[in-house]
Structure formats: C-alpha cells, structure tokens
PQR file of N, CA, C, O and H, with PARSE charges and radii, in Angstrom:
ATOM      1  N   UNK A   1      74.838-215.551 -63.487 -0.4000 1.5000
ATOM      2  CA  UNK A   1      74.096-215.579 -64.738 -0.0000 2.0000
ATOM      3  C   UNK A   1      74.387-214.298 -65.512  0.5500 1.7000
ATOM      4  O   UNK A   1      74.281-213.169 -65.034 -0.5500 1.4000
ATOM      5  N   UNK A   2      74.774-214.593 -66.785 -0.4000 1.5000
ATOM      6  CA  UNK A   2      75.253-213.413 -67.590 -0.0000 2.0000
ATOM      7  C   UNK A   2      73.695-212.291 -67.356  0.5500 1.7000
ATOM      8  O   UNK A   2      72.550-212.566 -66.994 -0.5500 1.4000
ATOM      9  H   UNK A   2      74.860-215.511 -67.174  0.4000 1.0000
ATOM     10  N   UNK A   3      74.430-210.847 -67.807 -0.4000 1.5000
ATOM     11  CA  UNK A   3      72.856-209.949 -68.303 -0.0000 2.0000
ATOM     12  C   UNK A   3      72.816-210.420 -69.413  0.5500 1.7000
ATOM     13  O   UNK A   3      73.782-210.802 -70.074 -0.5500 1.4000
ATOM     14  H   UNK A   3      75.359-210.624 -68.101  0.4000 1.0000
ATOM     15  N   UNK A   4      71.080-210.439 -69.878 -0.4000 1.5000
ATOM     16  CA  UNK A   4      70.533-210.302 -70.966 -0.0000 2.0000
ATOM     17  C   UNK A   4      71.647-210.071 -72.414  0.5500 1.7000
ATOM     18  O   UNK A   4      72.228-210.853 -73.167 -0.5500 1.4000
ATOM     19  H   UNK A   4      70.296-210.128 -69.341  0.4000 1.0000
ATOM     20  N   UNK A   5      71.570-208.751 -72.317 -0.4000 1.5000
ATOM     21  CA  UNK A   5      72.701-208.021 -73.488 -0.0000 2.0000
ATOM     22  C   UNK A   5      73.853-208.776 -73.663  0.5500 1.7000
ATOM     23  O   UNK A   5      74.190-208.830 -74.846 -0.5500 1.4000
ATOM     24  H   UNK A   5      71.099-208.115 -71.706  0.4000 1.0000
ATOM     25  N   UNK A   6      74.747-209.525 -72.703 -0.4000 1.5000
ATOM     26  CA  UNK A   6      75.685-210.022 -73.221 -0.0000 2.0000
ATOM     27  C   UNK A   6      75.195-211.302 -73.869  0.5500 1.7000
ATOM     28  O   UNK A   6      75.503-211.814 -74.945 -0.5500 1.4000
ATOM     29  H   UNK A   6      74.473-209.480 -71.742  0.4000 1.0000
ATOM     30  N   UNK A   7      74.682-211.532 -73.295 -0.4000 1.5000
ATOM     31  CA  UNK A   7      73.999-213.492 -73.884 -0.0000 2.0000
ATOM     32  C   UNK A   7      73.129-212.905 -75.257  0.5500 1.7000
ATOM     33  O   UNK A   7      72.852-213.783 -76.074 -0.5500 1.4000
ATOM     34  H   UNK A   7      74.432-211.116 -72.421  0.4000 1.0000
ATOM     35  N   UNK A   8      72.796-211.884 -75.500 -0.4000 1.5000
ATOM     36  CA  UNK A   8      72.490-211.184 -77.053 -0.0000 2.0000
ATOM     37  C   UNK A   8      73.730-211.047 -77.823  0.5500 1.7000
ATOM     38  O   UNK A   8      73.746-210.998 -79.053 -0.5500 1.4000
ATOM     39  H   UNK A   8      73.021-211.171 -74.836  0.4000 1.0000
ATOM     40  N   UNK A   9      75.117-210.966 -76.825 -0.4000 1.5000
ATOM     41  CA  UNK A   9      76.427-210.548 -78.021 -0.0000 2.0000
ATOM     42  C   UNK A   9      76.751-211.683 -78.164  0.5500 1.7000
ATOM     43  O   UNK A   9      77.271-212.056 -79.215 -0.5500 1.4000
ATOM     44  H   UNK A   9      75.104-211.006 -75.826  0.4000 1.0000
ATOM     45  N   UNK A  10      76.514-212.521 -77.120 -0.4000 1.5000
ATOM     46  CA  UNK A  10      77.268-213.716 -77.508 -0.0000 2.0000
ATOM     47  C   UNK A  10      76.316-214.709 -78.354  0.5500 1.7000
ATOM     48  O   UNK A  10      76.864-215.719 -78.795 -0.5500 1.4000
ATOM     49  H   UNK A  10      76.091-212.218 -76.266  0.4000 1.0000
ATOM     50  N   UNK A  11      75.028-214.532 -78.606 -0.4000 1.5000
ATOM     51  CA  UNK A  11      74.429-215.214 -79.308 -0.0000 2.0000
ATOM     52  C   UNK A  11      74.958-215.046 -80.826  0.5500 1.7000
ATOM     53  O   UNK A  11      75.282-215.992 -81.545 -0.5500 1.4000
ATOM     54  H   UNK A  11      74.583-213.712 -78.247  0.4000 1.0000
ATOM     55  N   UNK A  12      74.988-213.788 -81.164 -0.4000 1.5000
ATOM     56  CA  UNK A  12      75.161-212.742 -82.559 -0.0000 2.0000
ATOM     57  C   UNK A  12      76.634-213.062 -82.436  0.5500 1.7000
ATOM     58  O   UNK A  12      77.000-213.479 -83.535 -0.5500 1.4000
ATOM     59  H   UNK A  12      74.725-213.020 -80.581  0.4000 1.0000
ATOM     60  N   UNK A  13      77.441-213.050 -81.745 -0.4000 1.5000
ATOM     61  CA  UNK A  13      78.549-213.403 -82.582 -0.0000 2.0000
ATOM     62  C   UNK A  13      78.907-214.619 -83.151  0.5500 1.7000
ATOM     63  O   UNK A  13      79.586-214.710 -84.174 -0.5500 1.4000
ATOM     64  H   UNK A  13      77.143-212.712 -80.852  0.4000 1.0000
ATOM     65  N   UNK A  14      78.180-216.173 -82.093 -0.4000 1.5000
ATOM     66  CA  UNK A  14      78.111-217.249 -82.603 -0.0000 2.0000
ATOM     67  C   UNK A  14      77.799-217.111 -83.651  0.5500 1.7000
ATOM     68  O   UNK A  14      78.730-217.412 -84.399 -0.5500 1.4000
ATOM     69  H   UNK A  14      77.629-216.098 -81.262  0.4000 1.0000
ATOM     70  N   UNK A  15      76.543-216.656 -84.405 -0.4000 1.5000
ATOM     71  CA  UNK A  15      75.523-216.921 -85.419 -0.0000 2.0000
ATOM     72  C   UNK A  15      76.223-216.037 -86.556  0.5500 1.7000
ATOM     73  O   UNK A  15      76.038-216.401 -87.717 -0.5500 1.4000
ATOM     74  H   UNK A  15      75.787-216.412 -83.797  0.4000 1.0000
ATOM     75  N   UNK A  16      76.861-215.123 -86.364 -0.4000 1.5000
ATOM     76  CA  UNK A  16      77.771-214.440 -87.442 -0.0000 2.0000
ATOM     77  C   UNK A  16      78.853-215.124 -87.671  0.5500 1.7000
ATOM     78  O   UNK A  16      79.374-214.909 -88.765 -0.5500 1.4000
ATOM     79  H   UNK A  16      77.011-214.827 -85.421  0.4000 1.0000
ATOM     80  N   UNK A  17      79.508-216.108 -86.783 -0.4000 1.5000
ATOM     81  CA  UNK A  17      80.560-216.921 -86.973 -0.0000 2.0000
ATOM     82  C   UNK A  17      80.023-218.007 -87.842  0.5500 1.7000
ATOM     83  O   UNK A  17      80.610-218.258 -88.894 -0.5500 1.4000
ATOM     84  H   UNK A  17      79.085-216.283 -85.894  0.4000 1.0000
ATOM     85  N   UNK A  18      79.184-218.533 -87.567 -0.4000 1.5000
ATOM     86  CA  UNK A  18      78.593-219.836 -88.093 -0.0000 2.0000
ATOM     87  C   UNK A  18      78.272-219.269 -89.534  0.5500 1.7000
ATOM     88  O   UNK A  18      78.582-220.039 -90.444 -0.5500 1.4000
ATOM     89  H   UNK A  18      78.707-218.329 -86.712  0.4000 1.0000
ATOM     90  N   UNK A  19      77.657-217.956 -89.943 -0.4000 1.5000
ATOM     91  CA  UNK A  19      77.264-217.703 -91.116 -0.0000 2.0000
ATOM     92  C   UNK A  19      78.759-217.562 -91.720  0.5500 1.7000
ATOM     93  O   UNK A  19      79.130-218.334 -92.604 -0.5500 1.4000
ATOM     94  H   UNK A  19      77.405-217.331 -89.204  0.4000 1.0000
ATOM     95  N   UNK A  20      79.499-216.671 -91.272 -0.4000 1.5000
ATOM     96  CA  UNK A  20      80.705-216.524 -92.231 -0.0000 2.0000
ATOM     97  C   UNK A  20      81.396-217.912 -92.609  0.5500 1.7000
ATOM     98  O   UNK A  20      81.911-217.913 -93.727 -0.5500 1.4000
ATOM     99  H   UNK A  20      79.197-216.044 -90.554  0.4000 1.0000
ATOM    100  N   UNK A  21      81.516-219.309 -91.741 -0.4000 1.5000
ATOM    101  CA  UNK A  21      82.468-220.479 -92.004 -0.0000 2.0000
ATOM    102  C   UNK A  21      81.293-220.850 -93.277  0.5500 1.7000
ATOM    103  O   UNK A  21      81.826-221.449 -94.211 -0.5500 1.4000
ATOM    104  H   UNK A  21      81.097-219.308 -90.833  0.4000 1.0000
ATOM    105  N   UNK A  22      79.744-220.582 -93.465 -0.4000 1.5000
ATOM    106  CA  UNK A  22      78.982-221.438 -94.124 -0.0000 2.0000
ATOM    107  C   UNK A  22      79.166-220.887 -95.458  0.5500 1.7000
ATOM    108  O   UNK A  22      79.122-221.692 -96.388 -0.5500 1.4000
ATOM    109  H   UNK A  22      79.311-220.095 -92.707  0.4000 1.0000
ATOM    110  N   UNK A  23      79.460-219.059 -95.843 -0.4000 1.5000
ATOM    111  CA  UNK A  23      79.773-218.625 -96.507 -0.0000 2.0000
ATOM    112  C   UNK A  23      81.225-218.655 -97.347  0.5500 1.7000
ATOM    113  O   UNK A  23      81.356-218.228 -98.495 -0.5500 1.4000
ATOM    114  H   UNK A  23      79.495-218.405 -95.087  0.4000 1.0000
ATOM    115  N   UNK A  24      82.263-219.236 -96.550 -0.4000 1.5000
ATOM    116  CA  UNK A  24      83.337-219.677 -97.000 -0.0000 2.0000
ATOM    117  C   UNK A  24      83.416-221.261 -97.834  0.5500 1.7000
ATOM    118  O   UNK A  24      83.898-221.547 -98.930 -0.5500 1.4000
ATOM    119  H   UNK A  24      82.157-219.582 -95.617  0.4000 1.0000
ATOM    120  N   UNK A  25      82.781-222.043 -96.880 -0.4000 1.5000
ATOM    121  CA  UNK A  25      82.841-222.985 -97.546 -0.0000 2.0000
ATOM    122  C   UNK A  25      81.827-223.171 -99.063  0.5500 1.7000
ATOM    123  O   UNK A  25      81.846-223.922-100.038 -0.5500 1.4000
ATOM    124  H   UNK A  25      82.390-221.811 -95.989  0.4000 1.0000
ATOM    125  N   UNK A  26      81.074-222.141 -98.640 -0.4000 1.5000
ATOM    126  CA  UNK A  26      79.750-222.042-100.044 -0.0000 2.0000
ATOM    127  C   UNK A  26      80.694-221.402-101.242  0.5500 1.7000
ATOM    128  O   UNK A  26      80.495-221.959-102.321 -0.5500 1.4000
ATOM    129  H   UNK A  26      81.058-221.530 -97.848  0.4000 1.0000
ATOM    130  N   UNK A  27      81.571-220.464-101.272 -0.4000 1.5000
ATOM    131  CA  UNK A  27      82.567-220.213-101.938 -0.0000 2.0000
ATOM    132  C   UNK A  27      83.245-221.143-102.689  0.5500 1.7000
ATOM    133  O   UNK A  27      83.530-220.871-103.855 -0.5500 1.4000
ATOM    134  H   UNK A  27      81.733-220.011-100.395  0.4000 1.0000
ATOM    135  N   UNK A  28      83.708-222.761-101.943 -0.4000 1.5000
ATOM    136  CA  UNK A  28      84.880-223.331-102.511 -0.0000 2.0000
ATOM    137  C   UNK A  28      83.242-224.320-103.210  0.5500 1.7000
ATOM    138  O   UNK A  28      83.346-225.117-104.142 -0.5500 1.4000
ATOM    139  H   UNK A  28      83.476-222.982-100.995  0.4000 1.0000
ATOM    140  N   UNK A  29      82.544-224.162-102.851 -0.4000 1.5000
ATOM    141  CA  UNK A  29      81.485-225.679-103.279 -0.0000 2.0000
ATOM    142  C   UNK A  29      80.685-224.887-104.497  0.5500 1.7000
ATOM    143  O   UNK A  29      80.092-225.627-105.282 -0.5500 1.4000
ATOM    144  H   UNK A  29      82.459-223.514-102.095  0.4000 1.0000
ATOM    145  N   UNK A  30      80.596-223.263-104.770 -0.4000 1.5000
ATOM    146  CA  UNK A  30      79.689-222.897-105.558 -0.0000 2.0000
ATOM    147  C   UNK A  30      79.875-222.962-107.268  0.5500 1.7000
ATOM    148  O   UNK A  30      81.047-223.027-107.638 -0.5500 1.4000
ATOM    149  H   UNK A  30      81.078-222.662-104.132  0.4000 1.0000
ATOM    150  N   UNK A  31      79.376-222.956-107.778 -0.4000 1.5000
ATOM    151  CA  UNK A  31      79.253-223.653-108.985 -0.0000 2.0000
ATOM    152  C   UNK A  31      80.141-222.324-110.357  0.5500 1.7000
ATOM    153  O   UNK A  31      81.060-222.361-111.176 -0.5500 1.4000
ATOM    154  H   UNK A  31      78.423-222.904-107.478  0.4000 1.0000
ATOM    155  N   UNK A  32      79.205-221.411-109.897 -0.4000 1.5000
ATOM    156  CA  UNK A  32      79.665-220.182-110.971 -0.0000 2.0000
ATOM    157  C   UNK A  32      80.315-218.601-110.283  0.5500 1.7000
ATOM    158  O   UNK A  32      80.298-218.454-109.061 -0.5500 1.4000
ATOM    159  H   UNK A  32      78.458-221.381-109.233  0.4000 1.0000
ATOM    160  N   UNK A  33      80.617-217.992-110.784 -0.4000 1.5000
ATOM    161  CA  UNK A  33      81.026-216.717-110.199 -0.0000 2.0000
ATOM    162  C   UNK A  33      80.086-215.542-109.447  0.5500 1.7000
ATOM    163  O   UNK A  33      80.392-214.934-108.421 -0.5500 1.4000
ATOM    164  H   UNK A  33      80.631-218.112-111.777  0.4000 1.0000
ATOM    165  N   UNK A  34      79.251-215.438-109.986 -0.4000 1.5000
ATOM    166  CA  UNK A  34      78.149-214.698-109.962 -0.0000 2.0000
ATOM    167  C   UNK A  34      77.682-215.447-107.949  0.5500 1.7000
ATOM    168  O   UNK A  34      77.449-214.741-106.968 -0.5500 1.4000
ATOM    169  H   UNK A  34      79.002-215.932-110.819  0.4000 1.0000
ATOM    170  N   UNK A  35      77.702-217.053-108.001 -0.4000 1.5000
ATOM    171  CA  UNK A  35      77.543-217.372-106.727 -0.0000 2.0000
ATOM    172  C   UNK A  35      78.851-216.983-105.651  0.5500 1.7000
ATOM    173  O   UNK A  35      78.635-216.474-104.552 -0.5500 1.4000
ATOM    174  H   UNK A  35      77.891-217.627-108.798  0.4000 1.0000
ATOM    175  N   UNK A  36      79.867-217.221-106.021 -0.4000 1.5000
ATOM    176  CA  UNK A  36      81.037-216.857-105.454 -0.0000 2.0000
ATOM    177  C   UNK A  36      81.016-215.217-104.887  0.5500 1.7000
ATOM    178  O   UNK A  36      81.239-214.836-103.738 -0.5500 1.4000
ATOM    179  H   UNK A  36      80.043-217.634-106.914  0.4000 1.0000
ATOM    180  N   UNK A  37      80.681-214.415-106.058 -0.4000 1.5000
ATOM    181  CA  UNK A  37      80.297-213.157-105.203 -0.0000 2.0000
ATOM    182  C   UNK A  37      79.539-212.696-104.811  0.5500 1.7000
ATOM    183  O   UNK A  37      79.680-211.492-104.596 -0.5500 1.4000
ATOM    184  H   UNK A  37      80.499-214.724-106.992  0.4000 1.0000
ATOM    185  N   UNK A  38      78.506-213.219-104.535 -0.4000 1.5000
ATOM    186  CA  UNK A  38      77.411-212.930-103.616 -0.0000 2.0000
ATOM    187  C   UNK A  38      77.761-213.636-102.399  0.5500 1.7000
ATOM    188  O   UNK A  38      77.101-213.028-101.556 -0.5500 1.4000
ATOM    189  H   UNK A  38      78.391-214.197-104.709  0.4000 1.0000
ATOM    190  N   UNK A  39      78.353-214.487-101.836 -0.4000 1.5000
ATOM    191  CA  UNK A  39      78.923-215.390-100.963 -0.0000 2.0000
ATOM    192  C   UNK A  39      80.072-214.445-100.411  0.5500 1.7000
ATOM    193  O   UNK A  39      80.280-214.303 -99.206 -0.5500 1.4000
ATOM    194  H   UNK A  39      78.889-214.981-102.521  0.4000 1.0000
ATOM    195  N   UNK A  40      80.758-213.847-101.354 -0.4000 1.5000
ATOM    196  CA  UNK A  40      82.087-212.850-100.653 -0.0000 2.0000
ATOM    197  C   UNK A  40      81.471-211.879-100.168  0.5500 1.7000
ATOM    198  O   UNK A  40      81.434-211.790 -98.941 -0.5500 1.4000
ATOM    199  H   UNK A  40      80.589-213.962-102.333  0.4000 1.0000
ATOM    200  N   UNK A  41      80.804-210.860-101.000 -0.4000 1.5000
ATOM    201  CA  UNK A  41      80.125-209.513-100.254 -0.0000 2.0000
ATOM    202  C   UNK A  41      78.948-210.254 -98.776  0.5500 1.7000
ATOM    203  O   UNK A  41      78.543-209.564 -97.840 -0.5500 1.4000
ATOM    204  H   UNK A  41      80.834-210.932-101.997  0.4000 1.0000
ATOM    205  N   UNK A  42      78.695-211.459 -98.932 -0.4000 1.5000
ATOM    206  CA  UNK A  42      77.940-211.951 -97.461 -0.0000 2.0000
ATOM    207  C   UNK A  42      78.877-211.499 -96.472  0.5500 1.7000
ATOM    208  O   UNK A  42      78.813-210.594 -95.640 -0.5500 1.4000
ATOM    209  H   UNK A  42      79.024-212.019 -99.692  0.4000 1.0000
ATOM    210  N   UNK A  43      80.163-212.721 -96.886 -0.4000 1.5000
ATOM    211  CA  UNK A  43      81.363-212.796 -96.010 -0.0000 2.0000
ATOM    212  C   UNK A  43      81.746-211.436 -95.441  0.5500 1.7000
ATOM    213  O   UNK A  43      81.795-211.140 -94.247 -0.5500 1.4000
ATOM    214  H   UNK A  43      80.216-213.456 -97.562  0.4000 1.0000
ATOM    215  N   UNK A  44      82.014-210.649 -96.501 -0.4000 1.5000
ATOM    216  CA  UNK A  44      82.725-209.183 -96.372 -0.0000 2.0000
ATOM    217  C   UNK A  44      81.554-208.468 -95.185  0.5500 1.7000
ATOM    218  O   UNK A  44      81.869-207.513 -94.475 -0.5500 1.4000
ATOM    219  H   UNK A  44      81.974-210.890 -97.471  0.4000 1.0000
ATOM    220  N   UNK A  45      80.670-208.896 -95.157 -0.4000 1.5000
ATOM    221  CA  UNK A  45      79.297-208.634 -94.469 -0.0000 2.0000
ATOM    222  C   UNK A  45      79.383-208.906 -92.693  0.5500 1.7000
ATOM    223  O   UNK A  45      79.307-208.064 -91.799 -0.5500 1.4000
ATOM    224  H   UNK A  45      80.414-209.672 -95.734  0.4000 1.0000
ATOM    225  N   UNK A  46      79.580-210.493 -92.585 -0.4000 1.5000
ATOM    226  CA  UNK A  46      80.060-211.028 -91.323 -0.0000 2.0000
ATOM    227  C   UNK A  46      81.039-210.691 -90.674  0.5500 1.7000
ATOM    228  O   UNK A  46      81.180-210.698 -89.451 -0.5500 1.4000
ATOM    229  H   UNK A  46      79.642-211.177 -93.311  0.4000 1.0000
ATOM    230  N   UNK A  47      82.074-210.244 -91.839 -0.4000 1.5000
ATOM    231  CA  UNK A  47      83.183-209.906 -91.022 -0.0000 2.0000
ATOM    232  C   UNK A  47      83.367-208.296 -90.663  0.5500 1.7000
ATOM    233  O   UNK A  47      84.370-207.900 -90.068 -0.5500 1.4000
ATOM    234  H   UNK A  47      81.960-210.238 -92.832  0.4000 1.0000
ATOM    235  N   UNK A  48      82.384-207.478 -91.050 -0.4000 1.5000
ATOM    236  CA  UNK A  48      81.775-206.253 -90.541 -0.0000 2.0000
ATOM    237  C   UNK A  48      81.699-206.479 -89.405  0.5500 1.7000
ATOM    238  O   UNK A  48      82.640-206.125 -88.694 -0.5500 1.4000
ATOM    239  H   UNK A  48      81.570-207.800 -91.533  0.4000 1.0000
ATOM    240  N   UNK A  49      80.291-207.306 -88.676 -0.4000 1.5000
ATOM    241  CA  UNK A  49      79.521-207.600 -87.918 -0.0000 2.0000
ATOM    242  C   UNK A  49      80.364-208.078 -87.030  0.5500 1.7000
ATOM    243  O   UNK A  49      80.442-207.505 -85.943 -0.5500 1.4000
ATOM    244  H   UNK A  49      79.527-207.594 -89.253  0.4000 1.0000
ATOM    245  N   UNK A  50      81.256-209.347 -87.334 -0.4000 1.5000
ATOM    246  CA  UNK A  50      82.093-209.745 -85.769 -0.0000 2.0000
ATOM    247  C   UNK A  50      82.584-208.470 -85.715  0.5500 1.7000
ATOM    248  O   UNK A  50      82.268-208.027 -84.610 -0.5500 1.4000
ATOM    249  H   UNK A  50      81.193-209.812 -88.217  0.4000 1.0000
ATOM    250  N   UNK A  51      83.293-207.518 -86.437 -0.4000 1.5000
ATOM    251  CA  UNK A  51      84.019-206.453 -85.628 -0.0000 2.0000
ATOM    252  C   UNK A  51      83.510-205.306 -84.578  0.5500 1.7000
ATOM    253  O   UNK A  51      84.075-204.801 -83.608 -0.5500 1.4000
ATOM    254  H   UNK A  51      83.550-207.878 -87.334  0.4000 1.0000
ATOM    255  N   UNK A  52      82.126-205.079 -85.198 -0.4000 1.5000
ATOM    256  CA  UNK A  52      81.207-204.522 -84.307 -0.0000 2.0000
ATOM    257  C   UNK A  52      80.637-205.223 -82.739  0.5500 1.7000
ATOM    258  O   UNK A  52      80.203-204.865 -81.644 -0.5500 1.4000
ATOM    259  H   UNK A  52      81.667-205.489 -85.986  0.4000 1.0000
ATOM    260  N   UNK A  53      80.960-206.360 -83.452 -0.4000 1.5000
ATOM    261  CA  UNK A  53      80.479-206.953 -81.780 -0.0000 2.0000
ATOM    262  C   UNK A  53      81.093-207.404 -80.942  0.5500 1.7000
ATOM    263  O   UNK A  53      80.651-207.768 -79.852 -0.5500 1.4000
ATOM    264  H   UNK A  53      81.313-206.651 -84.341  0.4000 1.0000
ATOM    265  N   UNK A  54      82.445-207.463 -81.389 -0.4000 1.5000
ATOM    266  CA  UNK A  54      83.522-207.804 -80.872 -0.0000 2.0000
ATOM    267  C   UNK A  54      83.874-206.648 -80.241  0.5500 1.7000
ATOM    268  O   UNK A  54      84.256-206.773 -79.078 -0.5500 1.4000
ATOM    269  H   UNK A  54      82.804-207.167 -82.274  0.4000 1.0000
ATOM    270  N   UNK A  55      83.832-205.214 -80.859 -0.4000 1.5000
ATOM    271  CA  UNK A  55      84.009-204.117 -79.812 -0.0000 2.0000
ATOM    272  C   UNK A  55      83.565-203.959 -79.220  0.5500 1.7000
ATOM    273  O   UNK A  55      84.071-203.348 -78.278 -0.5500 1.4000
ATOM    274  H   UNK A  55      83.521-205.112 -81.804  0.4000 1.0000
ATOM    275  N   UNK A  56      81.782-204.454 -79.153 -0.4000 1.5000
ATOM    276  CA  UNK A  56      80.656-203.806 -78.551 -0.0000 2.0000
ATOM    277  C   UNK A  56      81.520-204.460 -77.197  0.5500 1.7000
ATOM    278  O   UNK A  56      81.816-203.789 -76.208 -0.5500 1.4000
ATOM    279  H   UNK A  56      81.371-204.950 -79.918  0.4000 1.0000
ATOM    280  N   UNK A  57      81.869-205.990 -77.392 -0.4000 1.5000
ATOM    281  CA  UNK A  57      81.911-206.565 -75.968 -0.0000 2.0000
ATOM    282  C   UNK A  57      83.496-206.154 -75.198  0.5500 1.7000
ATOM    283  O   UNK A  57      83.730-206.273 -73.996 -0.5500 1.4000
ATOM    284  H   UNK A  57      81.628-206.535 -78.196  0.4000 1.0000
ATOM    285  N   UNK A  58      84.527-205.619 -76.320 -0.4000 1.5000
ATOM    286  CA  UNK A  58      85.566-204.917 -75.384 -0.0000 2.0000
ATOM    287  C   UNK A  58      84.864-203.391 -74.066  0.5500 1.7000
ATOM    288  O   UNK A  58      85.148-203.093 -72.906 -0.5500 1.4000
ATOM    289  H   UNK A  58      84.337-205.522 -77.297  0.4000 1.0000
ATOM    290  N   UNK A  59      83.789-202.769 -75.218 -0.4000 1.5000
ATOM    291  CA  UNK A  59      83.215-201.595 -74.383 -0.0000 2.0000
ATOM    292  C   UNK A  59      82.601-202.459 -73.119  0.5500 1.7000
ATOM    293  O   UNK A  59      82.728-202.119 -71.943 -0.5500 1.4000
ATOM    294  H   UNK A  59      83.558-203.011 -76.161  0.4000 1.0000
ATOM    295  N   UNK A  60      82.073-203.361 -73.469 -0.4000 1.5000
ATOM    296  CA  UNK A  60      81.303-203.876 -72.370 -0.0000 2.0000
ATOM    297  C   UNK A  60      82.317-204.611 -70.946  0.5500 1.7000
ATOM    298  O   UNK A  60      81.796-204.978 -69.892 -0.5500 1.4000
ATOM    299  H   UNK A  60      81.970-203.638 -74.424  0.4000 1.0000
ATOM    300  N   UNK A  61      83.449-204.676 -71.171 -0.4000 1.5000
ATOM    301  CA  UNK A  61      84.644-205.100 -70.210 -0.0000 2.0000
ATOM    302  C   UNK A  61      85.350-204.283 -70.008  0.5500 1.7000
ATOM    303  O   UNK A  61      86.192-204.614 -69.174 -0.5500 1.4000
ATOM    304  H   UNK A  61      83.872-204.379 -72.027  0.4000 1.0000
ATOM    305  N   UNK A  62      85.522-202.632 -70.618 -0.4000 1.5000
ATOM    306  CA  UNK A  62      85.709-201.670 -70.075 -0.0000 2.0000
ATOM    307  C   UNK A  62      84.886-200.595 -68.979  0.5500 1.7000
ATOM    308  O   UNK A  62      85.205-199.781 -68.112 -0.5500 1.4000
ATOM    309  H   UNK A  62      84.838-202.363 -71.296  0.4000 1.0000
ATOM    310  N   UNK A  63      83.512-201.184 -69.655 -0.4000 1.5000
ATOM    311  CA  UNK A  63      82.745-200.612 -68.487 -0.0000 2.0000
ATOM    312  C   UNK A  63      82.047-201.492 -67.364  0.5500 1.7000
ATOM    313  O   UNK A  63      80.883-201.329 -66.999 -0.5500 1.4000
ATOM    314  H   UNK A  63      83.253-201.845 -70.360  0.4000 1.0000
ATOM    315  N   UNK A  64      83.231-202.780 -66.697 -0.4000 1.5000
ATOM    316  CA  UNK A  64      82.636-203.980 -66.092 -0.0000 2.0000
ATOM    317  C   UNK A  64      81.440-204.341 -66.484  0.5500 1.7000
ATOM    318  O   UNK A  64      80.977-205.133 -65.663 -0.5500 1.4000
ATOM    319  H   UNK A  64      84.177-202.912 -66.994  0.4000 1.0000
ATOM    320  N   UNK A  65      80.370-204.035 -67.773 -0.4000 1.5000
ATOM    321  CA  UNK A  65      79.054-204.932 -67.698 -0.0000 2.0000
ATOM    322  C   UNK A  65      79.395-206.243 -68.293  0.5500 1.7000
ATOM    323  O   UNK A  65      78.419-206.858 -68.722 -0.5500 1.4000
ATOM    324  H   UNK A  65      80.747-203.392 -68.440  0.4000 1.0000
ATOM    325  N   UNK A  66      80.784-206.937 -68.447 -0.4000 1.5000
ATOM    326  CA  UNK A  66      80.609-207.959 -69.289 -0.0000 2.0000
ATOM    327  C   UNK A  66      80.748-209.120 -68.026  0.5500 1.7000
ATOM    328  O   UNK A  66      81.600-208.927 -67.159 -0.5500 1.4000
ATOM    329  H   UNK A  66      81.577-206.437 -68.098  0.4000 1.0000
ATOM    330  N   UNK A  67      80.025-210.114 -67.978 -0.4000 1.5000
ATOM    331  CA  UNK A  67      80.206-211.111 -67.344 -0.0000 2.0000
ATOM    332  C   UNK A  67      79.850-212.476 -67.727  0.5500 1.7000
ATOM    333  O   UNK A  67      79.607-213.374 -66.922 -0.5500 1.4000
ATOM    334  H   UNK A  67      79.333-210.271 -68.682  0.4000 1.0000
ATOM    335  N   UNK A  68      79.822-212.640 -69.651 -0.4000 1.5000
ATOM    336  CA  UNK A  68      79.464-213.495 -69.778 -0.0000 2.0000
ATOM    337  C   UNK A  68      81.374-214.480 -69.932  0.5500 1.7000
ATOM    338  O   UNK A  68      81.428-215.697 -70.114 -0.5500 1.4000
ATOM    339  H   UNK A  68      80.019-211.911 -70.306  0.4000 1.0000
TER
END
C-alpha cells in the first residue's frame, strides 16, 4: 500500500492533468479572447504544477519513499 504522501502526488497530479486537458479544450470551444486568456494563464498554471510534482515524485524515488 502506497504512503499517504504519494497517493497525495498522485492524486494532484491526476487532478492537474485533468484540469489542464479541460483548459485546453475550453480554449478551442471559448467564445471570445478575453476567455481564451484566462484559460491560457490557467493552463500556463497546470503546467507549473505538473512540474513541481513531477519533481516532487523524482525526489521521492531518489530518496526510495516512492512506492506508489
């Protein structure tokens, strides 16, 4: 059974994944510009976030705690 913390990274990265595909496609479906960039700076947002957690979980397989 994973620890806690990883089943927290792996929750947050699902849910940052799922937000960024919802933010892309809200892009091609949104009506005016003003929606389009508020939808990009989201995006630009998520794709912060996977990178942070995506390292968090390389640190976490450098220091064997990852076992999810």
């Amino acid at each position: 059974m994973p620890k806690k913390f990883n089943e927290n990274l792996v929750k947050a990265i699902t849910a940052t994944s799922e937000a960024a595909g919802i933010c892309r496609q809200a892009m091609i479906d949104a009506n005016d510009d003003s929606c389009r960039a508020m939808y990009s700076a989201i995006l630009k947002d998520c794709e912060k976030h996977m990178e942070m957690l995506n390292g968090e979980v390389e640190l976490h397989k450098k220091q064997k705690k990852w076992d999810a």
